[in-house]
Residue frames relative to the residue before (quaternion, step in Angstrom):
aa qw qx qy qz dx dy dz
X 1.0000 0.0000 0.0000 0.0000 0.00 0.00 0.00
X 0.4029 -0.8360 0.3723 -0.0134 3.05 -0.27 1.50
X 0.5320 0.7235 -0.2250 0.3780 3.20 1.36 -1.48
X 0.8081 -0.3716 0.3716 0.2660 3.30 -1.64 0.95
X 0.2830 0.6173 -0.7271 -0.1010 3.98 -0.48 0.01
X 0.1294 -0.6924 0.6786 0.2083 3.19 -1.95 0.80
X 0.1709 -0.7133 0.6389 0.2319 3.76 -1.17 0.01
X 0.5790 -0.5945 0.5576 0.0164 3.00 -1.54 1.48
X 0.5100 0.7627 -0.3479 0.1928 3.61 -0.09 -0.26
X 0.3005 -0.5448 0.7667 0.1585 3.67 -2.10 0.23
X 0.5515 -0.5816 0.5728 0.1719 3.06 -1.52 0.62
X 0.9060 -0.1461 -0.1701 0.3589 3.56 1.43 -0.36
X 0.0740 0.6725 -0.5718 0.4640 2.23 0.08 2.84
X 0.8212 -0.2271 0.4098 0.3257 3.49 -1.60 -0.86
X 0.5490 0.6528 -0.3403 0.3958 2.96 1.82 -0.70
X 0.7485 0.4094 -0.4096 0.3231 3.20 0.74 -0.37
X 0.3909 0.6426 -0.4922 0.4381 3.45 1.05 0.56
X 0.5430 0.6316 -0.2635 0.4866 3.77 1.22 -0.92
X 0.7611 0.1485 -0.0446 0.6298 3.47 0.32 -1.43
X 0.4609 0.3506 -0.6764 0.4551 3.78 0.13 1.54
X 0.6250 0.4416 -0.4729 0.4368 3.50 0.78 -1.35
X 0.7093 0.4733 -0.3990 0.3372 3.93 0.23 -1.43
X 0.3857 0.7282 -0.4596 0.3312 3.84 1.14 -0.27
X 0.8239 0.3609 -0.1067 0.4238 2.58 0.36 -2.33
X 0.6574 0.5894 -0.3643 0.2961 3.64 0.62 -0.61
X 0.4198 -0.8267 0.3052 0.2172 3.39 1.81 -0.48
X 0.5110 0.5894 -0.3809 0.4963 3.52 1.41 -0.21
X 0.5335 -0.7097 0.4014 0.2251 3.28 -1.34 0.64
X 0.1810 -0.8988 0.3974 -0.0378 3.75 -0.28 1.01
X 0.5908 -0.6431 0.4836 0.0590 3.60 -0.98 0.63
X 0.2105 0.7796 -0.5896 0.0191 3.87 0.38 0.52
X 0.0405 -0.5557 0.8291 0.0460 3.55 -1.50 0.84
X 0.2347 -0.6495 0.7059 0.1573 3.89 -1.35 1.40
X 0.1862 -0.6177 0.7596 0.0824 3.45 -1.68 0.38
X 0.4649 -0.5235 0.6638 0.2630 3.11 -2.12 1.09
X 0.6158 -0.4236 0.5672 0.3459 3.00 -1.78 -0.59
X 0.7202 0.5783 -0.2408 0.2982 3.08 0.76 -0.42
X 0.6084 -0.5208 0.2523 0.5430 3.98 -0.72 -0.05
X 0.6162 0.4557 -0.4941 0.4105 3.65 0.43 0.19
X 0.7373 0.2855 -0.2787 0.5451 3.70 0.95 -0.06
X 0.8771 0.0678 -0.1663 0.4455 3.64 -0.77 -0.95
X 0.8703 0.1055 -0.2328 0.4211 3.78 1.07 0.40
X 0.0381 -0.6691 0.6738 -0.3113 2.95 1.21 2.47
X 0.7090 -0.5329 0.3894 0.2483 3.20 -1.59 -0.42
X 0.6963 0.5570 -0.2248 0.3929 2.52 2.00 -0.80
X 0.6799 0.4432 -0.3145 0.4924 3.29 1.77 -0.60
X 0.0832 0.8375 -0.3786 0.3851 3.37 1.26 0.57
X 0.7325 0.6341 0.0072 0.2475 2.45 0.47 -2.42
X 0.7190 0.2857 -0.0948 0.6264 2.82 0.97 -1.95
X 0.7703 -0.1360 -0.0727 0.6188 4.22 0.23 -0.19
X 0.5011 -0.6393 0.5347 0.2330 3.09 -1.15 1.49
X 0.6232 0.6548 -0.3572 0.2350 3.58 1.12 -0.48
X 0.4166 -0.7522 0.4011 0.3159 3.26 1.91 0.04
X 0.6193 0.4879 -0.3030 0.5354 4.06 1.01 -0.30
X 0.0696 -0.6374 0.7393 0.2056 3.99 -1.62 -0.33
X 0.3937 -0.0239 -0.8766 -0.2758 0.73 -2.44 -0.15
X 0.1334 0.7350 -0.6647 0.0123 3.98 -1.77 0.45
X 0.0871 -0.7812 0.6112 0.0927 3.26 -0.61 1.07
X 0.3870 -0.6897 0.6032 0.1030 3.40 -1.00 0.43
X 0.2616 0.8873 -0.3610 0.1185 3.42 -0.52 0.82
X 0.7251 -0.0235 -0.0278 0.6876 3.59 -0.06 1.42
X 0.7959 -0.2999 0.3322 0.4077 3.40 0.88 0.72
X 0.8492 0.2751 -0.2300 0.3876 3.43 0.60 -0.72
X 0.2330 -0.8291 0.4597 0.2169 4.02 -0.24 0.52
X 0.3503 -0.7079 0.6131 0.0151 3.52 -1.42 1.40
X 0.0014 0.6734 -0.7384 0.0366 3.63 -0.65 1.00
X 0.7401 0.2326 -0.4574 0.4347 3.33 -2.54 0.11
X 0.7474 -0.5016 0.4252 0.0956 3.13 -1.59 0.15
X 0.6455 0.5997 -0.0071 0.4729 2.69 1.07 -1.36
X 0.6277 0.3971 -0.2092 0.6360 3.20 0.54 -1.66
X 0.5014 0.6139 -0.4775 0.3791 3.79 0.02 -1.25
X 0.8480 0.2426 -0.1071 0.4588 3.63 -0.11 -1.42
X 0.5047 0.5264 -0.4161 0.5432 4.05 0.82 0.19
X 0.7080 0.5184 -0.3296 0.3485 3.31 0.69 -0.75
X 0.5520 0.6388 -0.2411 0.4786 3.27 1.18 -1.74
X 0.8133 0.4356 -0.2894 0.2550 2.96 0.28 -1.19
X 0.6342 0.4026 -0.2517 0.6102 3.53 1.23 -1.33
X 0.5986 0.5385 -0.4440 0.3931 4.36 0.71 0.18
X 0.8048 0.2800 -0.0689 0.5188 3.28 1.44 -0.90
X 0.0205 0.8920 -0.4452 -0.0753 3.69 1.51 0.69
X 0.5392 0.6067 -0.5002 0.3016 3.71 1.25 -0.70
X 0.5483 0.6066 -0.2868 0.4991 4.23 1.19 -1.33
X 0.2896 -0.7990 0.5149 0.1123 4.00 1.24 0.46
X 0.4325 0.7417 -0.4570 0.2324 3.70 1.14 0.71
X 0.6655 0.2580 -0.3394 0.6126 3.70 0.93 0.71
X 0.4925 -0.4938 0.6080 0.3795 3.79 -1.52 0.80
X 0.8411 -0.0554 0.4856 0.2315 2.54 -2.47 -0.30
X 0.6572 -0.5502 0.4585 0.2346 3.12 -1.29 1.22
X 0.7381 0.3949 -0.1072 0.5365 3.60 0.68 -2.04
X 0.7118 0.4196 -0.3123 0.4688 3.89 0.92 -0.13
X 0.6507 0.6061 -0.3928 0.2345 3.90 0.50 0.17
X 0.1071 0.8490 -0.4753 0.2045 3.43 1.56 1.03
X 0.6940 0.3981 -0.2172 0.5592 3.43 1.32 -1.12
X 0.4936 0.7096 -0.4300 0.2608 3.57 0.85 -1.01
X 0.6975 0.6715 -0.0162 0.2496 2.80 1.02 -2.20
X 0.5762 0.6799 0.0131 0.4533 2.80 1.00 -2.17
X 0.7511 0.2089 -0.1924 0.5960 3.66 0.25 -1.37
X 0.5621 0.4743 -0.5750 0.3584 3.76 0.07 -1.00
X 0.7671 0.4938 -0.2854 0.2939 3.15 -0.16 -1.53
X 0.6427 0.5179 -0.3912 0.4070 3.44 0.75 -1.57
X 0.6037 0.5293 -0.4663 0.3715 3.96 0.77 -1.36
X 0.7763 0.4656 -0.2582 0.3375 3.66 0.59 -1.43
X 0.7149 0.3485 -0.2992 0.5272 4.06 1.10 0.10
X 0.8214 0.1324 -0.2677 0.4859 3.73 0.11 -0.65
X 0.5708 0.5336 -0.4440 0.4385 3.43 0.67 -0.98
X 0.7973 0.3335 -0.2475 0.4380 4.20 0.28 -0.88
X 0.4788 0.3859 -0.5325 0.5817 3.89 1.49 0.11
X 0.9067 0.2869 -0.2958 0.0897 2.92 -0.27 -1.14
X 0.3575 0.7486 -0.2935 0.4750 3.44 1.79 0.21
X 0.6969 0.5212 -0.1573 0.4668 3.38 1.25 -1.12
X 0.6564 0.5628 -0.2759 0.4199 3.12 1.16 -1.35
X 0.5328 0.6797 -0.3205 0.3892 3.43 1.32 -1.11
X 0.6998 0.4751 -0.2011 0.4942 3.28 0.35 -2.08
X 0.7927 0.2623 -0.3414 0.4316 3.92 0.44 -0.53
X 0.6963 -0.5492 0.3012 0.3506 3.41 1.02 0.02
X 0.5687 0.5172 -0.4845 0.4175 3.39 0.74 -0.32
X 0.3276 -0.5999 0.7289 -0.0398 3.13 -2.11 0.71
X 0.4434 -0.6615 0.5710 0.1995 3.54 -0.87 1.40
X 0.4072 -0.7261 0.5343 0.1468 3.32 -0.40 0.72
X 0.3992 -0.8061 0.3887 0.1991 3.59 -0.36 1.22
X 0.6672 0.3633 -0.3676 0.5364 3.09 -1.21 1.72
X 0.5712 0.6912 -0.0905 0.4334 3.18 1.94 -0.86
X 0.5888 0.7065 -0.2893 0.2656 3.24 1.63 -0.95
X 0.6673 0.4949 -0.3729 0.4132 3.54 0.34 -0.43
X 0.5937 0.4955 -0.3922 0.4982 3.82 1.06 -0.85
X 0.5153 0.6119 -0.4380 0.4101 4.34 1.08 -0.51
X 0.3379 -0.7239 0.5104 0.3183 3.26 0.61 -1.62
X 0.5726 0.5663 -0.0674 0.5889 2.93 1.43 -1.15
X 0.1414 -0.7462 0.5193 0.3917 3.78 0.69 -1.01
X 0.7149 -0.1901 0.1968 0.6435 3.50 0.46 -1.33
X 0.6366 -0.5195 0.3524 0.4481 3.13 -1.46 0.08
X 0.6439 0.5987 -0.3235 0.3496 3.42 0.96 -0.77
X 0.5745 0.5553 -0.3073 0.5168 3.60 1.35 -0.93
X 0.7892 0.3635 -0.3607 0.3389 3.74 0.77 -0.69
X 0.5761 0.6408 -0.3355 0.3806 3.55 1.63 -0.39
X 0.6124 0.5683 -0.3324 0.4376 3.33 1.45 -0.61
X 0.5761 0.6105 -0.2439 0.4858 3.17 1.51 -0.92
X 0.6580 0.5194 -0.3641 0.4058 3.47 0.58 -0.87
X 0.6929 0.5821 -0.2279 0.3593 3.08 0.93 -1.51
X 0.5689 0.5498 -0.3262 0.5173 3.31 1.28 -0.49
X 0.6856 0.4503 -0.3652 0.4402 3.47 0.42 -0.29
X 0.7539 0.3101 -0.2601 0.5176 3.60 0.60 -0.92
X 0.4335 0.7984 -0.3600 0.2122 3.99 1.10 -0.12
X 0.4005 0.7164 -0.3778 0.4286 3.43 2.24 -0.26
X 0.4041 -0.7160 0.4244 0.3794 3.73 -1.04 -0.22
X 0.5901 0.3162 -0.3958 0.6286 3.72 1.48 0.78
X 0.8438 -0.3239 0.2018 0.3774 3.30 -0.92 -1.00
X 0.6844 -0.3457 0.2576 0.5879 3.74 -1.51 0.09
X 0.8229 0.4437 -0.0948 0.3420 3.62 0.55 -1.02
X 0.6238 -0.5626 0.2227 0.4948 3.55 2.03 0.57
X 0.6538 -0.4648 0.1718 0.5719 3.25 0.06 -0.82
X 0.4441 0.5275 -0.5984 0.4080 3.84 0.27 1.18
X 0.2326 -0.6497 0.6837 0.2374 3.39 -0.91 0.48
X 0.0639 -0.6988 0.7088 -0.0719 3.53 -1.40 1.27
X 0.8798 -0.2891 0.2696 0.2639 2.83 -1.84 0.62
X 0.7354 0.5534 -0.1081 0.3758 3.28 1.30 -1.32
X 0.5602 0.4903 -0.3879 0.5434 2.98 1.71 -0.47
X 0.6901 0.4281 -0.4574 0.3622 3.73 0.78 -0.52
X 0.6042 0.5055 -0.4317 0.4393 3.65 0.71 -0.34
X 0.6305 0.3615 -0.3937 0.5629 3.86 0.64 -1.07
X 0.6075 0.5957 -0.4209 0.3146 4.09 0.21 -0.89
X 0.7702 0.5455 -0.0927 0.3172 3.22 1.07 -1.07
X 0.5079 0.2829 -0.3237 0.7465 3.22 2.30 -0.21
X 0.7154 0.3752 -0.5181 0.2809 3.36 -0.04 0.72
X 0.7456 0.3055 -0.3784 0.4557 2.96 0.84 -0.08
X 0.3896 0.6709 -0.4687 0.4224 3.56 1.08 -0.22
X 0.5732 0.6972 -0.1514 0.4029 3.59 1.08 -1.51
X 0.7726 0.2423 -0.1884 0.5557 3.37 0.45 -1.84
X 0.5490 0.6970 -0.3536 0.2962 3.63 0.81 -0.06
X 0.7050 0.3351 -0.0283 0.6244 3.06 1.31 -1.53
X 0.4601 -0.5963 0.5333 0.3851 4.27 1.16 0.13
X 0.4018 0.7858 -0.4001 0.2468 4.19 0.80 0.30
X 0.7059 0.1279 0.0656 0.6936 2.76 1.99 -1.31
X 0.3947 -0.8563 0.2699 0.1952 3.50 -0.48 1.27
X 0.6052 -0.5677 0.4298 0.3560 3.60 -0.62 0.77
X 0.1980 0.7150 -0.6082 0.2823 3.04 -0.85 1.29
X 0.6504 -0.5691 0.3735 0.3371 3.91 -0.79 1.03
X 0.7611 0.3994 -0.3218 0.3970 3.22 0.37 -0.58
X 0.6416 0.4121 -0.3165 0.5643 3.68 1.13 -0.55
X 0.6621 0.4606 -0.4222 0.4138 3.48 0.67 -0.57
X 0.4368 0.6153 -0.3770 0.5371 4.01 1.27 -0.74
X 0.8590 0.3629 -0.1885 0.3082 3.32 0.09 -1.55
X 0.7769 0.2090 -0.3945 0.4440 3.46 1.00 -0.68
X 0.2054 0.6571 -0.6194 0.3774 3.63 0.91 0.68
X 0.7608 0.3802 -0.2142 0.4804 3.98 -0.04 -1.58
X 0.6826 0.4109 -0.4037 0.4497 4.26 1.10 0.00
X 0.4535 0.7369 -0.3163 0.3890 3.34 1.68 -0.39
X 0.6848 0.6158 -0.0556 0.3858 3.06 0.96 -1.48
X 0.4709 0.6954 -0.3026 0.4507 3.47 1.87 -0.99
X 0.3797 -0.7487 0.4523 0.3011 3.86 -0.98 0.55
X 0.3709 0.8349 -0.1381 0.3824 2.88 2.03 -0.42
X 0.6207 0.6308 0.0148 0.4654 2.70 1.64 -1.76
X 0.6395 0.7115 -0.0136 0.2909 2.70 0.84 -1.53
X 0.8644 0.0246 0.0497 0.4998 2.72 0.50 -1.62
X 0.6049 0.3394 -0.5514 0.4635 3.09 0.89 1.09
X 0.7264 0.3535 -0.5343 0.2490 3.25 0.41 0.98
X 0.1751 0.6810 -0.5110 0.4945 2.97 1.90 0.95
X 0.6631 0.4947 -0.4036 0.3908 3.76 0.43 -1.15
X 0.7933 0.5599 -0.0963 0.2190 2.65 0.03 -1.83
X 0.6959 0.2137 -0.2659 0.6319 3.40 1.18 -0.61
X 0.5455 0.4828 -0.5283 0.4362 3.35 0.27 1.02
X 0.3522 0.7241 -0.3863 0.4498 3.11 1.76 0.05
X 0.6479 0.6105 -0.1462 0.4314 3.09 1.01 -2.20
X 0.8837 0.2902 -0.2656 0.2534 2.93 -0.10 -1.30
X 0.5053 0.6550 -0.3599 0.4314 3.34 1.40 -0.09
X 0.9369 0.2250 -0.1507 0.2210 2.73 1.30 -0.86
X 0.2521 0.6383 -0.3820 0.6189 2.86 2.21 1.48
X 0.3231 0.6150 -0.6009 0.3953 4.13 1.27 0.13
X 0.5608 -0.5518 0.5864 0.1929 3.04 -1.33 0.35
C-alpha cells in the first residue's frame, strides 16, 4: 500500500505512540503537529478528520485511523512486510493485550490520576475491577522474558509498551521488575529511539520562548 500516510499529532500526547508504531513500520510518512487550541485540534478542519478534536489520526490512502490502538492494528495488517502482527491462527495473545491496554489498563489508570475510586461492591459495573486487579493482570502479560507475543515483537507490544512505560515515567503505573525488565528491552528498540529523539525535539522547540 503505496498511498500517502499522514500523522496528525502533538509531541505531548498519544501521538507519540503513532510515530513509534509508524517508526517501526518503516514506511515513509507526513507529520502536520496541532495545538490544543481552536486553530488546531478544534479548527474545523481537524474536526473533519476526528470529530473528537484530540490525536493522534493518521490519514491514509484516503482513509482516516483514530484511537490508538486501532492506529497500530492497522499499520500493522497495511504494512504486513514490517512483520508487526503474528499469524492469523496465532493472535489469541495479540488481541487480548492490545485491547486489554486500550479498556481497563486506560480506564482504570485515568480514573486513578483523576481520583475517582470504584466504589466497593461496585467492581464489576468498572470493568476493570480495581486498579490493583488490573496491574497484576498487566503484569502478567508482559512477565515473559521477550514479548506479549513470545519472541516477535508486534504492534501490541508498542501499544501495551507504551502504558508501561509512559506509566513508570509519569508514577501512573507502579514500578515493579517485571515492567521495569520489560520496558528496559522496548527502550533499546531503534524504533524507539528515534522517535523519541523526534519528538522531544518537538518539545523543546516548542517550550523556546
Amino acid at each position: 500500500m503505496a498511498e500517502t500516510i499522514t500523522l496528525y499529532t502533538n509531541p505531548m500526547s498519544r501521538g507519540q505512540i503513532a510515530r513509534w508504531m509508524l517508526e517501526e513500520v518503516g514506511q515513509p510518512y507526513e507529520m502536520v503537529v496541532l495545538d490544543y487550541g481552536e486553530g488546531g485540534m478544534k479548527s474545523a478542519d481537524y474536526l473533519a478528520i476526528n470529530s473528537m478534536g484530540k490525536v493522534p489520526a493518521i490519514v491514509h490512502g484516503g482513509r482516516t485511523i483514530t484511537e490508538c490502538a486501532a492506529i497500530c492494528a492497522y499499520l500493522a495488517d497495511a504494512f504486513p512486510a514490517a512483520n508487526l502482527a503474528p499469524p492469523t491462527d496465532r493472535r489469541a495473545d495479540y488481541y487480548r493485550w492490545l485491547f486489554f491496554a486500550a479498556g481497563p489498563v486506560e480506564a482504570a489508570v485515568i480514573n486513578k490520576a483523576l481520583g475517582f475510586v470504584v466504589p466497593e461492591g461496585r467492581e464489576r459495573t468498572a470493568g476493570y475491577g480495581t486498579f490493583d486487579t488490573m496491574v497484576d493482570t498487566l503484569e502478567h502479560a508482559v512477565s515473559g522474558p521477550g514479548w506479549i507475543c513470545g519472541g516477535q515483537f508486534t504492534a501490541a507490544d508498542v501499544y501495551v509498551g507504551s502504558q508501561i512505560d509512559w506509566g513508570l515515567t509519569f508514577g501512573t503505573i507502579p514500578s515493579r521488575p517485571v515492567f521495569e525488565a520489560y520496558a528496559a528491552r522496548l527502550r533499546e528498540r531503534p524504533a524507539y529511539k528515534r522517535q523519541k529523539e523526534m519528538d522531544n525535539a518537538l518539545i523543546a522547540q516548542m517550550q523556546k520562548p
